[in-house]
Structures are given as C-alpha cells and as structure tokens.
C-alpha positions in Angstrom: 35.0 -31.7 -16.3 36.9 -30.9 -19.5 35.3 -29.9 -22.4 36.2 -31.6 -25.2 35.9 -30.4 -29.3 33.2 -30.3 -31.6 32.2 -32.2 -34.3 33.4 -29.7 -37.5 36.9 -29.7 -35.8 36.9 -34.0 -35.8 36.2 -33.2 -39.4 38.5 -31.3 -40.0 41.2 -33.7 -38.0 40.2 -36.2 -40.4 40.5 -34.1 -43.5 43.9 -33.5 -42.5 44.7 -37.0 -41.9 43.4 -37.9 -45.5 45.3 -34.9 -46.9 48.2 -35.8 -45.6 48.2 -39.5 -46.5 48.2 -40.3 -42.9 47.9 -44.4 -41.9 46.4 -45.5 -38.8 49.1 -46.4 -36.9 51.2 -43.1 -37.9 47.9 -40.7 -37.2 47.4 -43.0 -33.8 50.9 -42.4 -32.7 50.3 -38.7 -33.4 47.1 -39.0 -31.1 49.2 -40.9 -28.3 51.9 -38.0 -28.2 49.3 -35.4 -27.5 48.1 -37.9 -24.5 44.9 -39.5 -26.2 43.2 -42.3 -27.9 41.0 -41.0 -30.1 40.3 -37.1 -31.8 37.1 -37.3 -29.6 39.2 -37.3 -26.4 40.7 -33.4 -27.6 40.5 -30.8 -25.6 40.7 -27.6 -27.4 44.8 -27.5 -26.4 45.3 -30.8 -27.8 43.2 -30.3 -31.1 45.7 -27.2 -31.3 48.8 -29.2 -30.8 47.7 -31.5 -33.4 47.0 -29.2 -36.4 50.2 -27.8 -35.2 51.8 -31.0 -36.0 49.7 -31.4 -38.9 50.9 -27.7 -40.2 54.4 -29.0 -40.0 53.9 -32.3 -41.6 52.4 -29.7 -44.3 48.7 -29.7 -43.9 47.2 -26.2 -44.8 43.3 -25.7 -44.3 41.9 -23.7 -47.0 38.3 -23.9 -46.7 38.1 -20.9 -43.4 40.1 -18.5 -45.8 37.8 -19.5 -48.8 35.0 -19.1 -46.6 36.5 -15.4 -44.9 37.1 -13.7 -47.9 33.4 -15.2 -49.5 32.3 -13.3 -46.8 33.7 -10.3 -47.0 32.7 -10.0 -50.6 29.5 -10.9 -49.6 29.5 -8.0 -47.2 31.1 -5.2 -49.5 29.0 -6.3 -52.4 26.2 -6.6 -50.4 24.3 -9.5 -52.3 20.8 -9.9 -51.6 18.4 -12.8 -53.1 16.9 -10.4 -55.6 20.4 -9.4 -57.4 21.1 -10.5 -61.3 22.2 -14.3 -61.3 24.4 -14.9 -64.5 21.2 -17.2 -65.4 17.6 -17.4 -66.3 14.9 -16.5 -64.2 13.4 -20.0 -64.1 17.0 -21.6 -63.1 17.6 -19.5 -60.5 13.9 -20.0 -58.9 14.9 -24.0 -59.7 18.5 -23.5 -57.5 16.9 -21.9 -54.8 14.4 -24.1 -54.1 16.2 -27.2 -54.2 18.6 -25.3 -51.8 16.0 -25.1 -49.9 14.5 -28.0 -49.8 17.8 -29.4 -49.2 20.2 -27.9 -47.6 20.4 -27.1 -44.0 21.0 -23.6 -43.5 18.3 -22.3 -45.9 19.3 -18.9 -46.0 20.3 -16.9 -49.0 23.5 -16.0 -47.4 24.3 -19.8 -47.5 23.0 -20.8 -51.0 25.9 -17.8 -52.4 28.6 -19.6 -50.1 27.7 -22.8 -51.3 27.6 -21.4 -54.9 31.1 -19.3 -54.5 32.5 -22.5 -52.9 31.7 -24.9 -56.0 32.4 -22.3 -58.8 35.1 -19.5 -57.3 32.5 -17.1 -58.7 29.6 -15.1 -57.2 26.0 -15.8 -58.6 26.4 -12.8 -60.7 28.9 -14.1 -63.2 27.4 -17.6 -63.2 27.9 -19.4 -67.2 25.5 -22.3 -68.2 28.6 -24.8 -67.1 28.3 -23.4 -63.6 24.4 -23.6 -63.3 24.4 -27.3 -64.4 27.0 -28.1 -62.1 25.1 -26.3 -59.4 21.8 -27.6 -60.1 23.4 -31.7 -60.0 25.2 -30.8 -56.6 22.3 -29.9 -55.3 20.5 -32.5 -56.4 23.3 -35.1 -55.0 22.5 -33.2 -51.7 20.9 -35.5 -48.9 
C-alpha cells in the first residue's frame, strides 16, 4: 500500500492554489500530469512534484521560514511564560487563558508562535495595538 500525504500538506496545496490564482480546471490539469485526481491521491513524490510546479509557476511558502527562525529566537532567547510581556499583568493573564481555553496546543511555546506570527514581534516588545489585536484573534478562535 502507498502512503499517501497528510492533512497540513493538502493545506498547504490549496494555499498555493489560492495564491497562485489557480482555477479548477488549470489546478486539475496540474493534478492529472502528476498522475492523479485529487491532492488526497499524493504520495509524498507527487506532493513534491507539485510544489515543484507550483515553485515555478512562482509560489513561495513562507509560513515554515517564519515559523524556523520563531524558533530559533525562541531557543537563543530562551522565553519562558514568566518573562516581561510588553503589557499589563492582567492582559497577559487574560491572553493566556483564552489561549488556553482555545487553542489546541496549549503550551507556552505555542501561544509566543502564535503571538510572533500575528505581530513579527516577540511578547516582550508587545504595544497596546498588538495586545488588542491579539486578544480579538483569540477571541475569533474556534
């Protein structure tokens, strides 16, 4: 039996396709000269050849480098959930627990990737704009 992909790289087929203004028929065709139907047919050589043809159609995947170098300033800095937030004690008890009441990964770790990935900032140099944004994501969170 061949294995076929996962789910997060069907996601990220799709947010290719939308990136790249893709139709059906044009992202079907694509599918069809890799030898399949549908992105849930992908093995992991196909799902290769397709971002391959998705690189050169100009598709460029930012959020694993975003994530990757989160991390390693993460690691260097070596954050931990009782560090200074750029806020008030009382909005940084509020963001944590709707993260965690929320989210799915409730770990601290995740809650400052999630905050680096909607502000480009760590937790340290968060601004009131950044703390409301924040605190509406997470309350948009299902």
């Amino acid at each position: 039996m061949v294995k076929t992909i996962d789910r997060a790289k069907i996601s990220l087929i799709h947010i290719a396709k939308t990136q790249l203004n893709l139709n059906e028929e044009t992202y079907r065709s694509i599918l069809s000269g890799i030898g399949v139907l549908s992105s849930k047919e992908l093995t992991v050589d196909g799902f290769k050849k397709l971002m391959e043809a998705f690189k050169k159609l100009g598709f460029k995947s930012s959020s694993s480098r975003n994530q990757r170098s989160y991390k390693k300033q993460y690691e260097n800095k070596k954050y931990m959930s009782n560090q200074i937030w750029g806020c008030t004690k009382a909005e940084k008890e509020y963001i944590e627990s709707l993260w965690y009441e929320k989210a799915r990964s409730k770990t601290q770790w995740s809650l400052e990737a999630f905050i680096y990935r909607m502000t480009k900032k760590s937790s340290a140099f968060l601004n009131k704009q950044d703390v409301v944004m924040i605190i509406e994501a997470l309350k948009n969170l299902k």
